[in-house]
N, C-alpha and C positions, 0 to 999 in steps of 0.2 A: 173779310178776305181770307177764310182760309184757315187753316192753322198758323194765328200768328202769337195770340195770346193763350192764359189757362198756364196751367201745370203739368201739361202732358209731356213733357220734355223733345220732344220732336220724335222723328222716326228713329229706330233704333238698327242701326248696321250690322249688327253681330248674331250668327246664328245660334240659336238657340240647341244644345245639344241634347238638352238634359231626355225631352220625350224618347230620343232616338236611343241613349244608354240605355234605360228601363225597357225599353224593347226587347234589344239586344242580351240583357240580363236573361230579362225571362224566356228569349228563347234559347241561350245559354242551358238554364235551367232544365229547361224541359229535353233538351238533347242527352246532357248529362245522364237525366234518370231513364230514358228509353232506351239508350242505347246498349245494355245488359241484357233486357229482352229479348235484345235483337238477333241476336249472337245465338247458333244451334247447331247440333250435334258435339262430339267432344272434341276438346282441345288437344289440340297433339303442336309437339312441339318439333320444328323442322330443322334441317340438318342446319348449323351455322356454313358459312361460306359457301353456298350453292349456287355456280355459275351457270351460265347457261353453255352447253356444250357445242361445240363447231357444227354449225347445220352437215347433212350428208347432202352433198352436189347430186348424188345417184337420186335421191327422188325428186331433181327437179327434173329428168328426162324423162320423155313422153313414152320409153319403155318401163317404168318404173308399175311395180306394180302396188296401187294403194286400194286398201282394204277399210271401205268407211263405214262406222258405226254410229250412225245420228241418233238412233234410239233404240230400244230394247226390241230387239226381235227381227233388225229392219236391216239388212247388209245391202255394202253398196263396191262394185269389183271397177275401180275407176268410176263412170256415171252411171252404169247400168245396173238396177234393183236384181238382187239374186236370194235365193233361201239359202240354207246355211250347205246343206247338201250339193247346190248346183255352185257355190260358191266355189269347195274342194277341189269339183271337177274343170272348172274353169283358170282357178292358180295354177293347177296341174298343167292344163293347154298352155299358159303362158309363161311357164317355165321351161315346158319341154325344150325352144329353141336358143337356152339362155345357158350360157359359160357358167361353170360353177359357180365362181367367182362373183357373179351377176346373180345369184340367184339369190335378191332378199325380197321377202313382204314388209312392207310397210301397213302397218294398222295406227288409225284412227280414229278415237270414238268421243261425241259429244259428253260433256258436263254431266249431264242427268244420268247414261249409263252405266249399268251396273257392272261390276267387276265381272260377274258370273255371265255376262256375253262376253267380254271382252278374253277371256278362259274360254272360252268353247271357239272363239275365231282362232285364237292359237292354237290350241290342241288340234283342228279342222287343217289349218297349216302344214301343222309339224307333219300331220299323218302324212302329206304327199311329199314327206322326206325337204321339206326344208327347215335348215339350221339358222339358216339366220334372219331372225325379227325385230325389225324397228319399232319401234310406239313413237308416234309422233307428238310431239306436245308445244304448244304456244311459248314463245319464249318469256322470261320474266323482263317485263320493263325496268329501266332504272328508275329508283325511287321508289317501287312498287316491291319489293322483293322483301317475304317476310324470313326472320329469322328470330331463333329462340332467344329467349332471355338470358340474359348472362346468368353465370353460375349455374 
């Protein structure tokens, strides 16, 4: 009838962890040593206490003028694709009917691009005489915000 005799001591209730630690070891293991590779370009150390600063309410209005850089070469004057050229000549249109005081660009540019567009969109700017430029940036989440090592 079954398992009722023998020496097998019955079913055992309790799980078994030990396969699951060894596991967990060596994928411990192997994160440790990969994760030094992983890591490129140089290390720069960023300012301690870096808050994120009061959003500007002026570029949420749909007068606002934003200047987007998603990739190297590629300007965008709110949704409409422009060269760097007709860019100039179109901040300039949409400034003309703006109060001094109103008169900011907002620039934007993707991750991947490079400093040296994002220098030729303000230089491009400045030339039709405006002083003041935003750079928009993602804000740091909490938890997420890196900061140098002490000392």
């Amino acid at each position: 009838m079954g398992m009722q005799g023998g020496g097998g001591g019955g079913l055992q209730s309790e799980i078994n962890v030990t396969p699951m630690v060894d596991v967990m070891l060596v994928l411990l293991i192997i994160f440790m040593v990969i994760t030094p590779f992983l890591q490129s370009g140089v290390t720069v150390a960023i300012p301690r206490g870096m808050k994120n600063p009061d959003e500007d309410e002026a570029i949420n209005k749909e007068s606002a003028i934003i200047v987007a850089i998603p990739k190297d070469n590629t300007y965008y004057l709110g949704k409409t694709q422009v060269n760097l050229d007709d860019l100039k000549n179109q901040v300039e249109k949409a400034l003309a009917h703006k109060k001094e005081e109103e008169k900011i660009v907002y620039i934007k540019s993707g991750v991947e691009v490079s400093y040296g567009e994002v220098v030729k969109v303000i230089n491009a700017v400045r030339e039709k005489g405006v002083d003041k430029i935003g750079l928009v940036a993602d804000k740091v989440k909490k938890g997420s915000a890196q900061t140098a090592p002490p000392g």
